[in-house]
C-alpha positions in Angstrom: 0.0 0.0 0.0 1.4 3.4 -0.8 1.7 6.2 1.4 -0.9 7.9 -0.1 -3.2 5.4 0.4 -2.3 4.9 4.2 -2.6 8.5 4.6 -6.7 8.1 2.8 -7.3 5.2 4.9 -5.7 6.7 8.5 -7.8 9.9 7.6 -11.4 7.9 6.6 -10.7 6.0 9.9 -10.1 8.6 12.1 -13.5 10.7 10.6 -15.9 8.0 10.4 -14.7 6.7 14.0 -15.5 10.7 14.8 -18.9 10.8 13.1 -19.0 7.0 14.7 -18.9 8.5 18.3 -21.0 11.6 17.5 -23.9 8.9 16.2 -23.7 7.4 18.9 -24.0 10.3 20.9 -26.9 11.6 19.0 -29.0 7.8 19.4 -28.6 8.2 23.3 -29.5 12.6 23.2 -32.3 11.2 20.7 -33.6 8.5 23.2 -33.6 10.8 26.1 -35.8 13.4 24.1 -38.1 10.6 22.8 -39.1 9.6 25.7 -39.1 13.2 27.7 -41.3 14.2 24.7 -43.5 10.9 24.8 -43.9 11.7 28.9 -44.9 15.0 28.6 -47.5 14.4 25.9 -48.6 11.2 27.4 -49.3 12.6 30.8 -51.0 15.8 29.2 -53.1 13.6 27.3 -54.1 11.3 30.1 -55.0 13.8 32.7 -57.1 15.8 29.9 -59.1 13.0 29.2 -59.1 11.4 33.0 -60.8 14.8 33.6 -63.4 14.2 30.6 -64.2 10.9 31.4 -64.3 11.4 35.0 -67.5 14.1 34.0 -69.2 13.1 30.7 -68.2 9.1 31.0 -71.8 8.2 31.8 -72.8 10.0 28.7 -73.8 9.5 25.1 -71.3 8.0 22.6 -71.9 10.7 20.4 -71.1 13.2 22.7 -67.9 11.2 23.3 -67.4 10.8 19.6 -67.8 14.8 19.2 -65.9 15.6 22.0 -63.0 13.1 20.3 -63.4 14.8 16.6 -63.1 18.3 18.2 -60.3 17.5 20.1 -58.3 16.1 17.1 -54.6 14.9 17.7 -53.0 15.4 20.6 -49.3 15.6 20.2 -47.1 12.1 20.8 -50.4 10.5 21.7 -52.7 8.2 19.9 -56.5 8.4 21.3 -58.9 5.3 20.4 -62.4 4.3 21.7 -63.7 0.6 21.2 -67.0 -0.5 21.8 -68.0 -3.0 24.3 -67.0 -6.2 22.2 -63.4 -4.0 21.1 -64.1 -3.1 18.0 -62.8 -0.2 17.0 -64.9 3.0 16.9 -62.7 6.0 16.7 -58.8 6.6 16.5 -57.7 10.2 16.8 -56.3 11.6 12.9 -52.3 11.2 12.1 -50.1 14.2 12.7 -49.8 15.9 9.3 -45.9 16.5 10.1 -43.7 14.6 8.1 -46.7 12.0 7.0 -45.9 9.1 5.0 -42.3 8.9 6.2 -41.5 6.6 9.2 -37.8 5.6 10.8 -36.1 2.3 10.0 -37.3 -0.6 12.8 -33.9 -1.2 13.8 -33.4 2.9 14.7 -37.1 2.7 16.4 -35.7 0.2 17.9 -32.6 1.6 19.6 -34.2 5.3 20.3 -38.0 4.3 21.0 -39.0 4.6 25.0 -40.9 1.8 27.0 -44.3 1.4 25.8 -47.4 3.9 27.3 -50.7 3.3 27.3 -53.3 4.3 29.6 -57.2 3.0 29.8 -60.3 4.5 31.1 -63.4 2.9 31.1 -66.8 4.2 29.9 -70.6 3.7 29.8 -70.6 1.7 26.9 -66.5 1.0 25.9 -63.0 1.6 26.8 -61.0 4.8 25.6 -57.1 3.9 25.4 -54.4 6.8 25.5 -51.2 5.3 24.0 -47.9 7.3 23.8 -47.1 7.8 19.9 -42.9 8.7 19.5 -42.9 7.9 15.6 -42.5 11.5 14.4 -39.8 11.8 17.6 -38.0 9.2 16.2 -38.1 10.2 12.8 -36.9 13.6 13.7 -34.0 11.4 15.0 -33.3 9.0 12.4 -33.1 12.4 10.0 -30.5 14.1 12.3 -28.6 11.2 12.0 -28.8 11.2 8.5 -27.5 14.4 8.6 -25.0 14.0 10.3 -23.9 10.8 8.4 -24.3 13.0 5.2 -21.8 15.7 7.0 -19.5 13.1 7.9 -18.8 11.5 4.4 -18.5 14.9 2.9 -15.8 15.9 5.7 -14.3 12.0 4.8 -14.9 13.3 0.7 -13.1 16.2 1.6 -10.4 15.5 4.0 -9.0 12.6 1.6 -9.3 14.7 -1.4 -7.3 17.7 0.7 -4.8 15.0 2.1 -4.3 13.0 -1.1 -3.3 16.4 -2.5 -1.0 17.5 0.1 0.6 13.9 -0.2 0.7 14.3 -3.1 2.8 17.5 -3.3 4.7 16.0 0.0 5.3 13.3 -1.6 6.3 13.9 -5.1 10.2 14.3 -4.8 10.1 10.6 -3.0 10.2 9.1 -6.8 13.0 11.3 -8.2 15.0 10.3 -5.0 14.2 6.6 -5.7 15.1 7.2 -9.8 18.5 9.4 -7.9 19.2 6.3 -5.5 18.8 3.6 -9.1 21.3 5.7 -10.7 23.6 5.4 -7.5 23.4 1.9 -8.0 23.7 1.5 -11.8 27.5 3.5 -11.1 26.4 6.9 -12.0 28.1 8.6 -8.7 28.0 11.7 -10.1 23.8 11.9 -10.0 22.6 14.8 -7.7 19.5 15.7 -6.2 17.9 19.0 -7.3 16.8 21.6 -4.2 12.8 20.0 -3.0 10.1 22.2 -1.2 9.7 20.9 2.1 11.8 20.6 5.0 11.6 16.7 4.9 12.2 16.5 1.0 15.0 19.1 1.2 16.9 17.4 4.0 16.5 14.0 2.3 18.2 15.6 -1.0 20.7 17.4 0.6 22.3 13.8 2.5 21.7 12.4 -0.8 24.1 14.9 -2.4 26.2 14.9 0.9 26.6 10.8 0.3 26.5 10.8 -3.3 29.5 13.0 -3.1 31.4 11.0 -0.7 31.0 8.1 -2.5 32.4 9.7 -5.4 35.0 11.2 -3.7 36.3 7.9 -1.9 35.9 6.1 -5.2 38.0 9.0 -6.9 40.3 8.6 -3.9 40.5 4.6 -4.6 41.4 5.1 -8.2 44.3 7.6 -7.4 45.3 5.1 -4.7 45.1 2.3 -7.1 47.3 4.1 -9.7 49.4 5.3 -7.2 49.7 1.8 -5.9 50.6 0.1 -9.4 52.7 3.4 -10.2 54.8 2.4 -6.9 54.7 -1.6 -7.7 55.9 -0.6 -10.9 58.9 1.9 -9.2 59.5 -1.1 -7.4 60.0 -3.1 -10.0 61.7 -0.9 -11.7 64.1 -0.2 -9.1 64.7 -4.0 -8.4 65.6 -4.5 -12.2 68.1 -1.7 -11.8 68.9 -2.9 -8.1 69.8 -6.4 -9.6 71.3 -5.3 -12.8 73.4 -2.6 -10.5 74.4 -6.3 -8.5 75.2 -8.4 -11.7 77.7 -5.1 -13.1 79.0 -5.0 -9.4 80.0 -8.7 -9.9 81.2 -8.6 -13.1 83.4 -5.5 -12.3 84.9 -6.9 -9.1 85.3 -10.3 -11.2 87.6 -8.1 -13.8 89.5 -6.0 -11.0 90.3 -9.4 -9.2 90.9 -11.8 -12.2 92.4 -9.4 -14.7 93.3 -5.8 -12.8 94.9 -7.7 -10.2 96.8 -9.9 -12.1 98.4 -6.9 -14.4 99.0 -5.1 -11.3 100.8 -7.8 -9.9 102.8 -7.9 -13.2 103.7 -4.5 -13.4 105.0 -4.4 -10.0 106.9 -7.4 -10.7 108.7 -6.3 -14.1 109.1 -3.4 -11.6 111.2 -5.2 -8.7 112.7 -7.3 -11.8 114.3 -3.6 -13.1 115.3 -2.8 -9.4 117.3 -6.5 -8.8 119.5 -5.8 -12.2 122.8 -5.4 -11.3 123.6 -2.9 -13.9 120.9 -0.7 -13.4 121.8 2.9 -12.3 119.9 5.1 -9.9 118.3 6.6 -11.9 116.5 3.5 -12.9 116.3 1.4 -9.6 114.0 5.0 -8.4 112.3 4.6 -11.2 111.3 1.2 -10.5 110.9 1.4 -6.6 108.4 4.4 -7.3 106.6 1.9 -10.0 106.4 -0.7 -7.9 105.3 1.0 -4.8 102.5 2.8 -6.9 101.6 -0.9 -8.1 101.3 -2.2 -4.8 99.6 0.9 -3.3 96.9 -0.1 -6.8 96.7 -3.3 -5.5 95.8 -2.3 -1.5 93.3 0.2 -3.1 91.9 -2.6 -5.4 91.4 -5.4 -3.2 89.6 -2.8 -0.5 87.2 -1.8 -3.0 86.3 -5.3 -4.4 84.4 -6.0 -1.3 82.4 -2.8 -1.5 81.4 -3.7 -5.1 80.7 -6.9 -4.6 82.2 -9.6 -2.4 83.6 -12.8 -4.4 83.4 -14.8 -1.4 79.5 -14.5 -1.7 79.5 -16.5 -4.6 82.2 -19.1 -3.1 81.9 -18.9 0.9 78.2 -18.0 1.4 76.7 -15.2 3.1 77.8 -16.4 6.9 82.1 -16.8 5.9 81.3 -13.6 3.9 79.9 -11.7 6.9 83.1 -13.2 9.3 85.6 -11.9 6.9 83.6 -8.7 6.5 83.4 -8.1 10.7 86.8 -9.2 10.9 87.7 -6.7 8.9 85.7 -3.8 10.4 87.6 -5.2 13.5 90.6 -4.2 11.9 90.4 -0.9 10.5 87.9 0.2 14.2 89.5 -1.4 17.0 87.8 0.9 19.6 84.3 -0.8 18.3 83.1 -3.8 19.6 81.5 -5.7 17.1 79.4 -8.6 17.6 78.3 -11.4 15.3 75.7 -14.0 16.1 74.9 -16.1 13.1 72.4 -19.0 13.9 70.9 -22.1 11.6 71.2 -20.7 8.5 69.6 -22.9 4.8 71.7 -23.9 2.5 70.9 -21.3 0.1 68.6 -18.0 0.9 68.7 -17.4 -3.1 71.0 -14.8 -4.7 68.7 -11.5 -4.1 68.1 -12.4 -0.5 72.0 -12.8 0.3 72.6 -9.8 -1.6 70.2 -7.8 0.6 70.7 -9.5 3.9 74.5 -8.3 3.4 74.0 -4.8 1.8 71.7 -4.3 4.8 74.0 -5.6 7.2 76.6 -3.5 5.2 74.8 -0.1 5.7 73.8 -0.4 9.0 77.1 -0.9 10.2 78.7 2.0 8.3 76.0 3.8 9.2 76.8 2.7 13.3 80.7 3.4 12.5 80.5 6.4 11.2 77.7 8.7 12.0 76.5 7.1 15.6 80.0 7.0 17.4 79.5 3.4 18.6 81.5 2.0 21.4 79.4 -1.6 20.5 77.9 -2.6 17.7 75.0 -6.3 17.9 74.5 -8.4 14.5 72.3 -11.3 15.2 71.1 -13.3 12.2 69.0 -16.5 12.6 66.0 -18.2 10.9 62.8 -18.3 13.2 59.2 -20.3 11.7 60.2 -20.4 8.1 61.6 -16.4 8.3 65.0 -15.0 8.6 65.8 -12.6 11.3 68.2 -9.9 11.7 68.4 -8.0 14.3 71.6 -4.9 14.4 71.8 -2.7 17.4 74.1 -0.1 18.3 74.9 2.3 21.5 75.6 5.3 19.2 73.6 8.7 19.8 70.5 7.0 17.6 68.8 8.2 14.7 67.6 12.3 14.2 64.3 13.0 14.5 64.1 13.3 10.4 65.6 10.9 9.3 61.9 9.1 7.2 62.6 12.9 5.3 64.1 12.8 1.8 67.5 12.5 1.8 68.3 9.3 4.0 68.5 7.0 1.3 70.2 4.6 3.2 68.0 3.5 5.6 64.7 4.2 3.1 66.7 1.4 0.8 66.7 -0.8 3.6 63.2 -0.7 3.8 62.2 -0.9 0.4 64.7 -3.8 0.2 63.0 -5.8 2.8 59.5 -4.9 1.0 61.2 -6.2 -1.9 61.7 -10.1 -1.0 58.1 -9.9 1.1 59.2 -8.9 4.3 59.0 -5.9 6.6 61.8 -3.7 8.2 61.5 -1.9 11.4 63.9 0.8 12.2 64.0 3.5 15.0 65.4 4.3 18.3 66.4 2.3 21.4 65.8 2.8 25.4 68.6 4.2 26.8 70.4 5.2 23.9 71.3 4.0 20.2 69.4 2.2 17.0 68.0 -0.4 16.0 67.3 -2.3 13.0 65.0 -5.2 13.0 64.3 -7.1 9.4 62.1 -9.8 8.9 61.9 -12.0 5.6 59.8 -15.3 4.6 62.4 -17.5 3.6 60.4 -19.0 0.9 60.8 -15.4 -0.8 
């Protein structure tokens, strides 16, 4: 059922129910002056013609009947006279007021008093006053016809009058309901024209509100999304390069050690070759000392870059010999620095990326530690924990600077986006009482 329609039926309910209670208001004032009406004209009647027959009741019957005919009606009262064997010999006229219309039985019914009827005897029959409420009633029934007649024009009216109002009240309700289709069909950019009405108007106002919103979180999604493949395709990007930077890192420490080295050593050889000739003059023998301390210093300078391009032993040794040599050596060249290494189970093989990150990792962090934090002690702890590897590296140093997530710490932001790179997560910030931390976490399967 529509609105409308509830609105009609709530209305037609509400007046009949009214003109309901006002009938039955009317039946009981109508009963009440039916019978103070039938009374009064019963009892007039009755002591007029107990006073009659009282005096001329020994008379003649047609000085009754004359009497009677002169008399005529007397109101709410029926006057007969029967003869002797009952037969009837007179009945006083009908009331001329509203003649040939009577009430419905069922109204007579409800409204009509106790029956009255009085008797008085005479010299040759009986004389019967009876009370006579039929034109009482029927003043009744026809107020509550009026009133019936009132009521279904107020129902006529009110639902004609409230069906237009709905109407009008209700008539934005269907382009909201065409507005909230085209939500669902996708069109997020549907608004609501401005409705009359304070209801309407609120209703299309939140509809805008949320028909906004929704198109601005769905706008906000799509950037995200681009956003998101733009950065999984940086990533990837970045990872080509990352990896192709390894594999020219390799081959480039390959060619220093293998073919670099090897002329190096040559040339310093020839070199103490020139400077063992016996007939060599000074001269010469400086010549060669200078070439083949120059050589030599080549060589030192060589081999301690090799293991910042690449370390061969990574590819011979494995990442846990590589990172012994590699803290040895920081032992060496930092003596004050206490540098600890804690290598648990490790697999076989973690795969070429994840070696190369674990160690460039390790790698910055402990630069990092040696020369911006001023260590005194430096904690490396490396293990494999429910199929993930764990590294944990912890200094004493003065900690990180409040902005160091701001552009232009690469170093740390690349340790991050290395561990996003194999799967895993990096967590990286301060420690109680003093110093950093690094925590990295990996699936091994990556």
């Amino acid at each position: 059922m529509s609105l409308r329609a509830q609105f009609n039926l709530l209305i037609a309910v509400l007046i009949s129910v009214f003109v309901g209670v006002l009938l039955l208001q009317q039946i009981r004032d109508t009963r009440d002056s039916v019978r103070e009406e039938i009374e009064a004209g019963n009892l007039v009647a009755t002591r007029l013609l107990s006073s009659f027959v009282q005096t001329y009741g020994d008379t003649s019957r047609p000085a009754m009947l004359d009497y009677l005919t002169h008399l005529g009606r007397v109101r709410s009262t029926v006057i007969r006279l029967y003869d002797q064997e009952g037969g009837l010999i007179y009945t006083s006229p009908l009331s001329p007021y509203k003649a040939g219309r009577e009430a419905p039985a069922w109204y007579a019914a409800l409204v009509a008093p106790v029956p009255m009827k009085q008797q008085f005897d005479t010299f040759d029959g009986v004389l019967e006053v009876a009370a006579d409420p039929s034109r009482a009633i029927l003043d009744g029934w026809d107020e509550a016809l009026r009133l019936v007649g009132i009521g279904a024009i107020a129902i006529l009216i009110g639902n004609v009058l409230v069906f237009a109002l709905v109407r009008r009240a209700t008539k934005p309700f269907a382009r909201i309901a065409r507005g909230i289709d085209e939500l669902q069909r996708g069109n997020y950019h549907t608004r609501l024209p401005a409705f009359h009405g304070a209801e309407a108007g609120a209703i299309g106002q939140a509809f805008n509100r949320m028909a906004q919103t929704i198109e601005d979180n769905l706008n906000a999604r799509h950037e995200a999304a681009e956003a998101r493949l733009r950065l999984e395709q940086s990533r990837e990007l970045a990872e080509t390069v990352r990896a192709r930077i390894e594999d020219e890192r390799r081959e480039i420490a390959r060619e220093l050690h293998d073919e670099t080295g090897q002329s190096v050593t040559a040339i310093k050889s020839l070199a103490l070759a020139l400077l063992k000739r016996p007939h060599s003059d000074e001269a010469t023998r400086g010549t060669a000392q200078l070439i083949a301390d120059t050589a030599g210093r080549l060589y030192a300078a060589m081999h301690e870059m090799i293991p910042r391009l690449r370390p061969l032993t990574l590819d011979s040794l494995g990442l846990a010999d590589t990172l012994r040599e590699q803290v040895a050596e920081w032992r060496h060249l930092h003596p004050h620095v206490d540098i600890v290494l804690s290598i648990g189970d490790m697999p076989a093989s973690l795969g070429d990326t994840a070696t190369v990150t674990i160690y460039r990792v390790i790698q910055e962090a402990v630069t990092n530690a040696l020369r911006h934090a001023d260590a005194g002690r430096i904690e490396i702890d490396l293990r494999t924990e429910a199929q993930a590897l764990l590294l944990r590296i912890a200094d004493d140093g003065r900690g990180l600077p409040e902005h160091w997530r701001q552009p232009g710490h690469y170093g740390l932001r690349g340790i991050i986006e290395r561990a996003h790179a194999l799967g895993g997560e990096a967590r990286i910030g301060n420690r109680e009482p003093q110093g950093a931390e690094i925590e990295l976490e990996v699936p091994l399967q990556a």
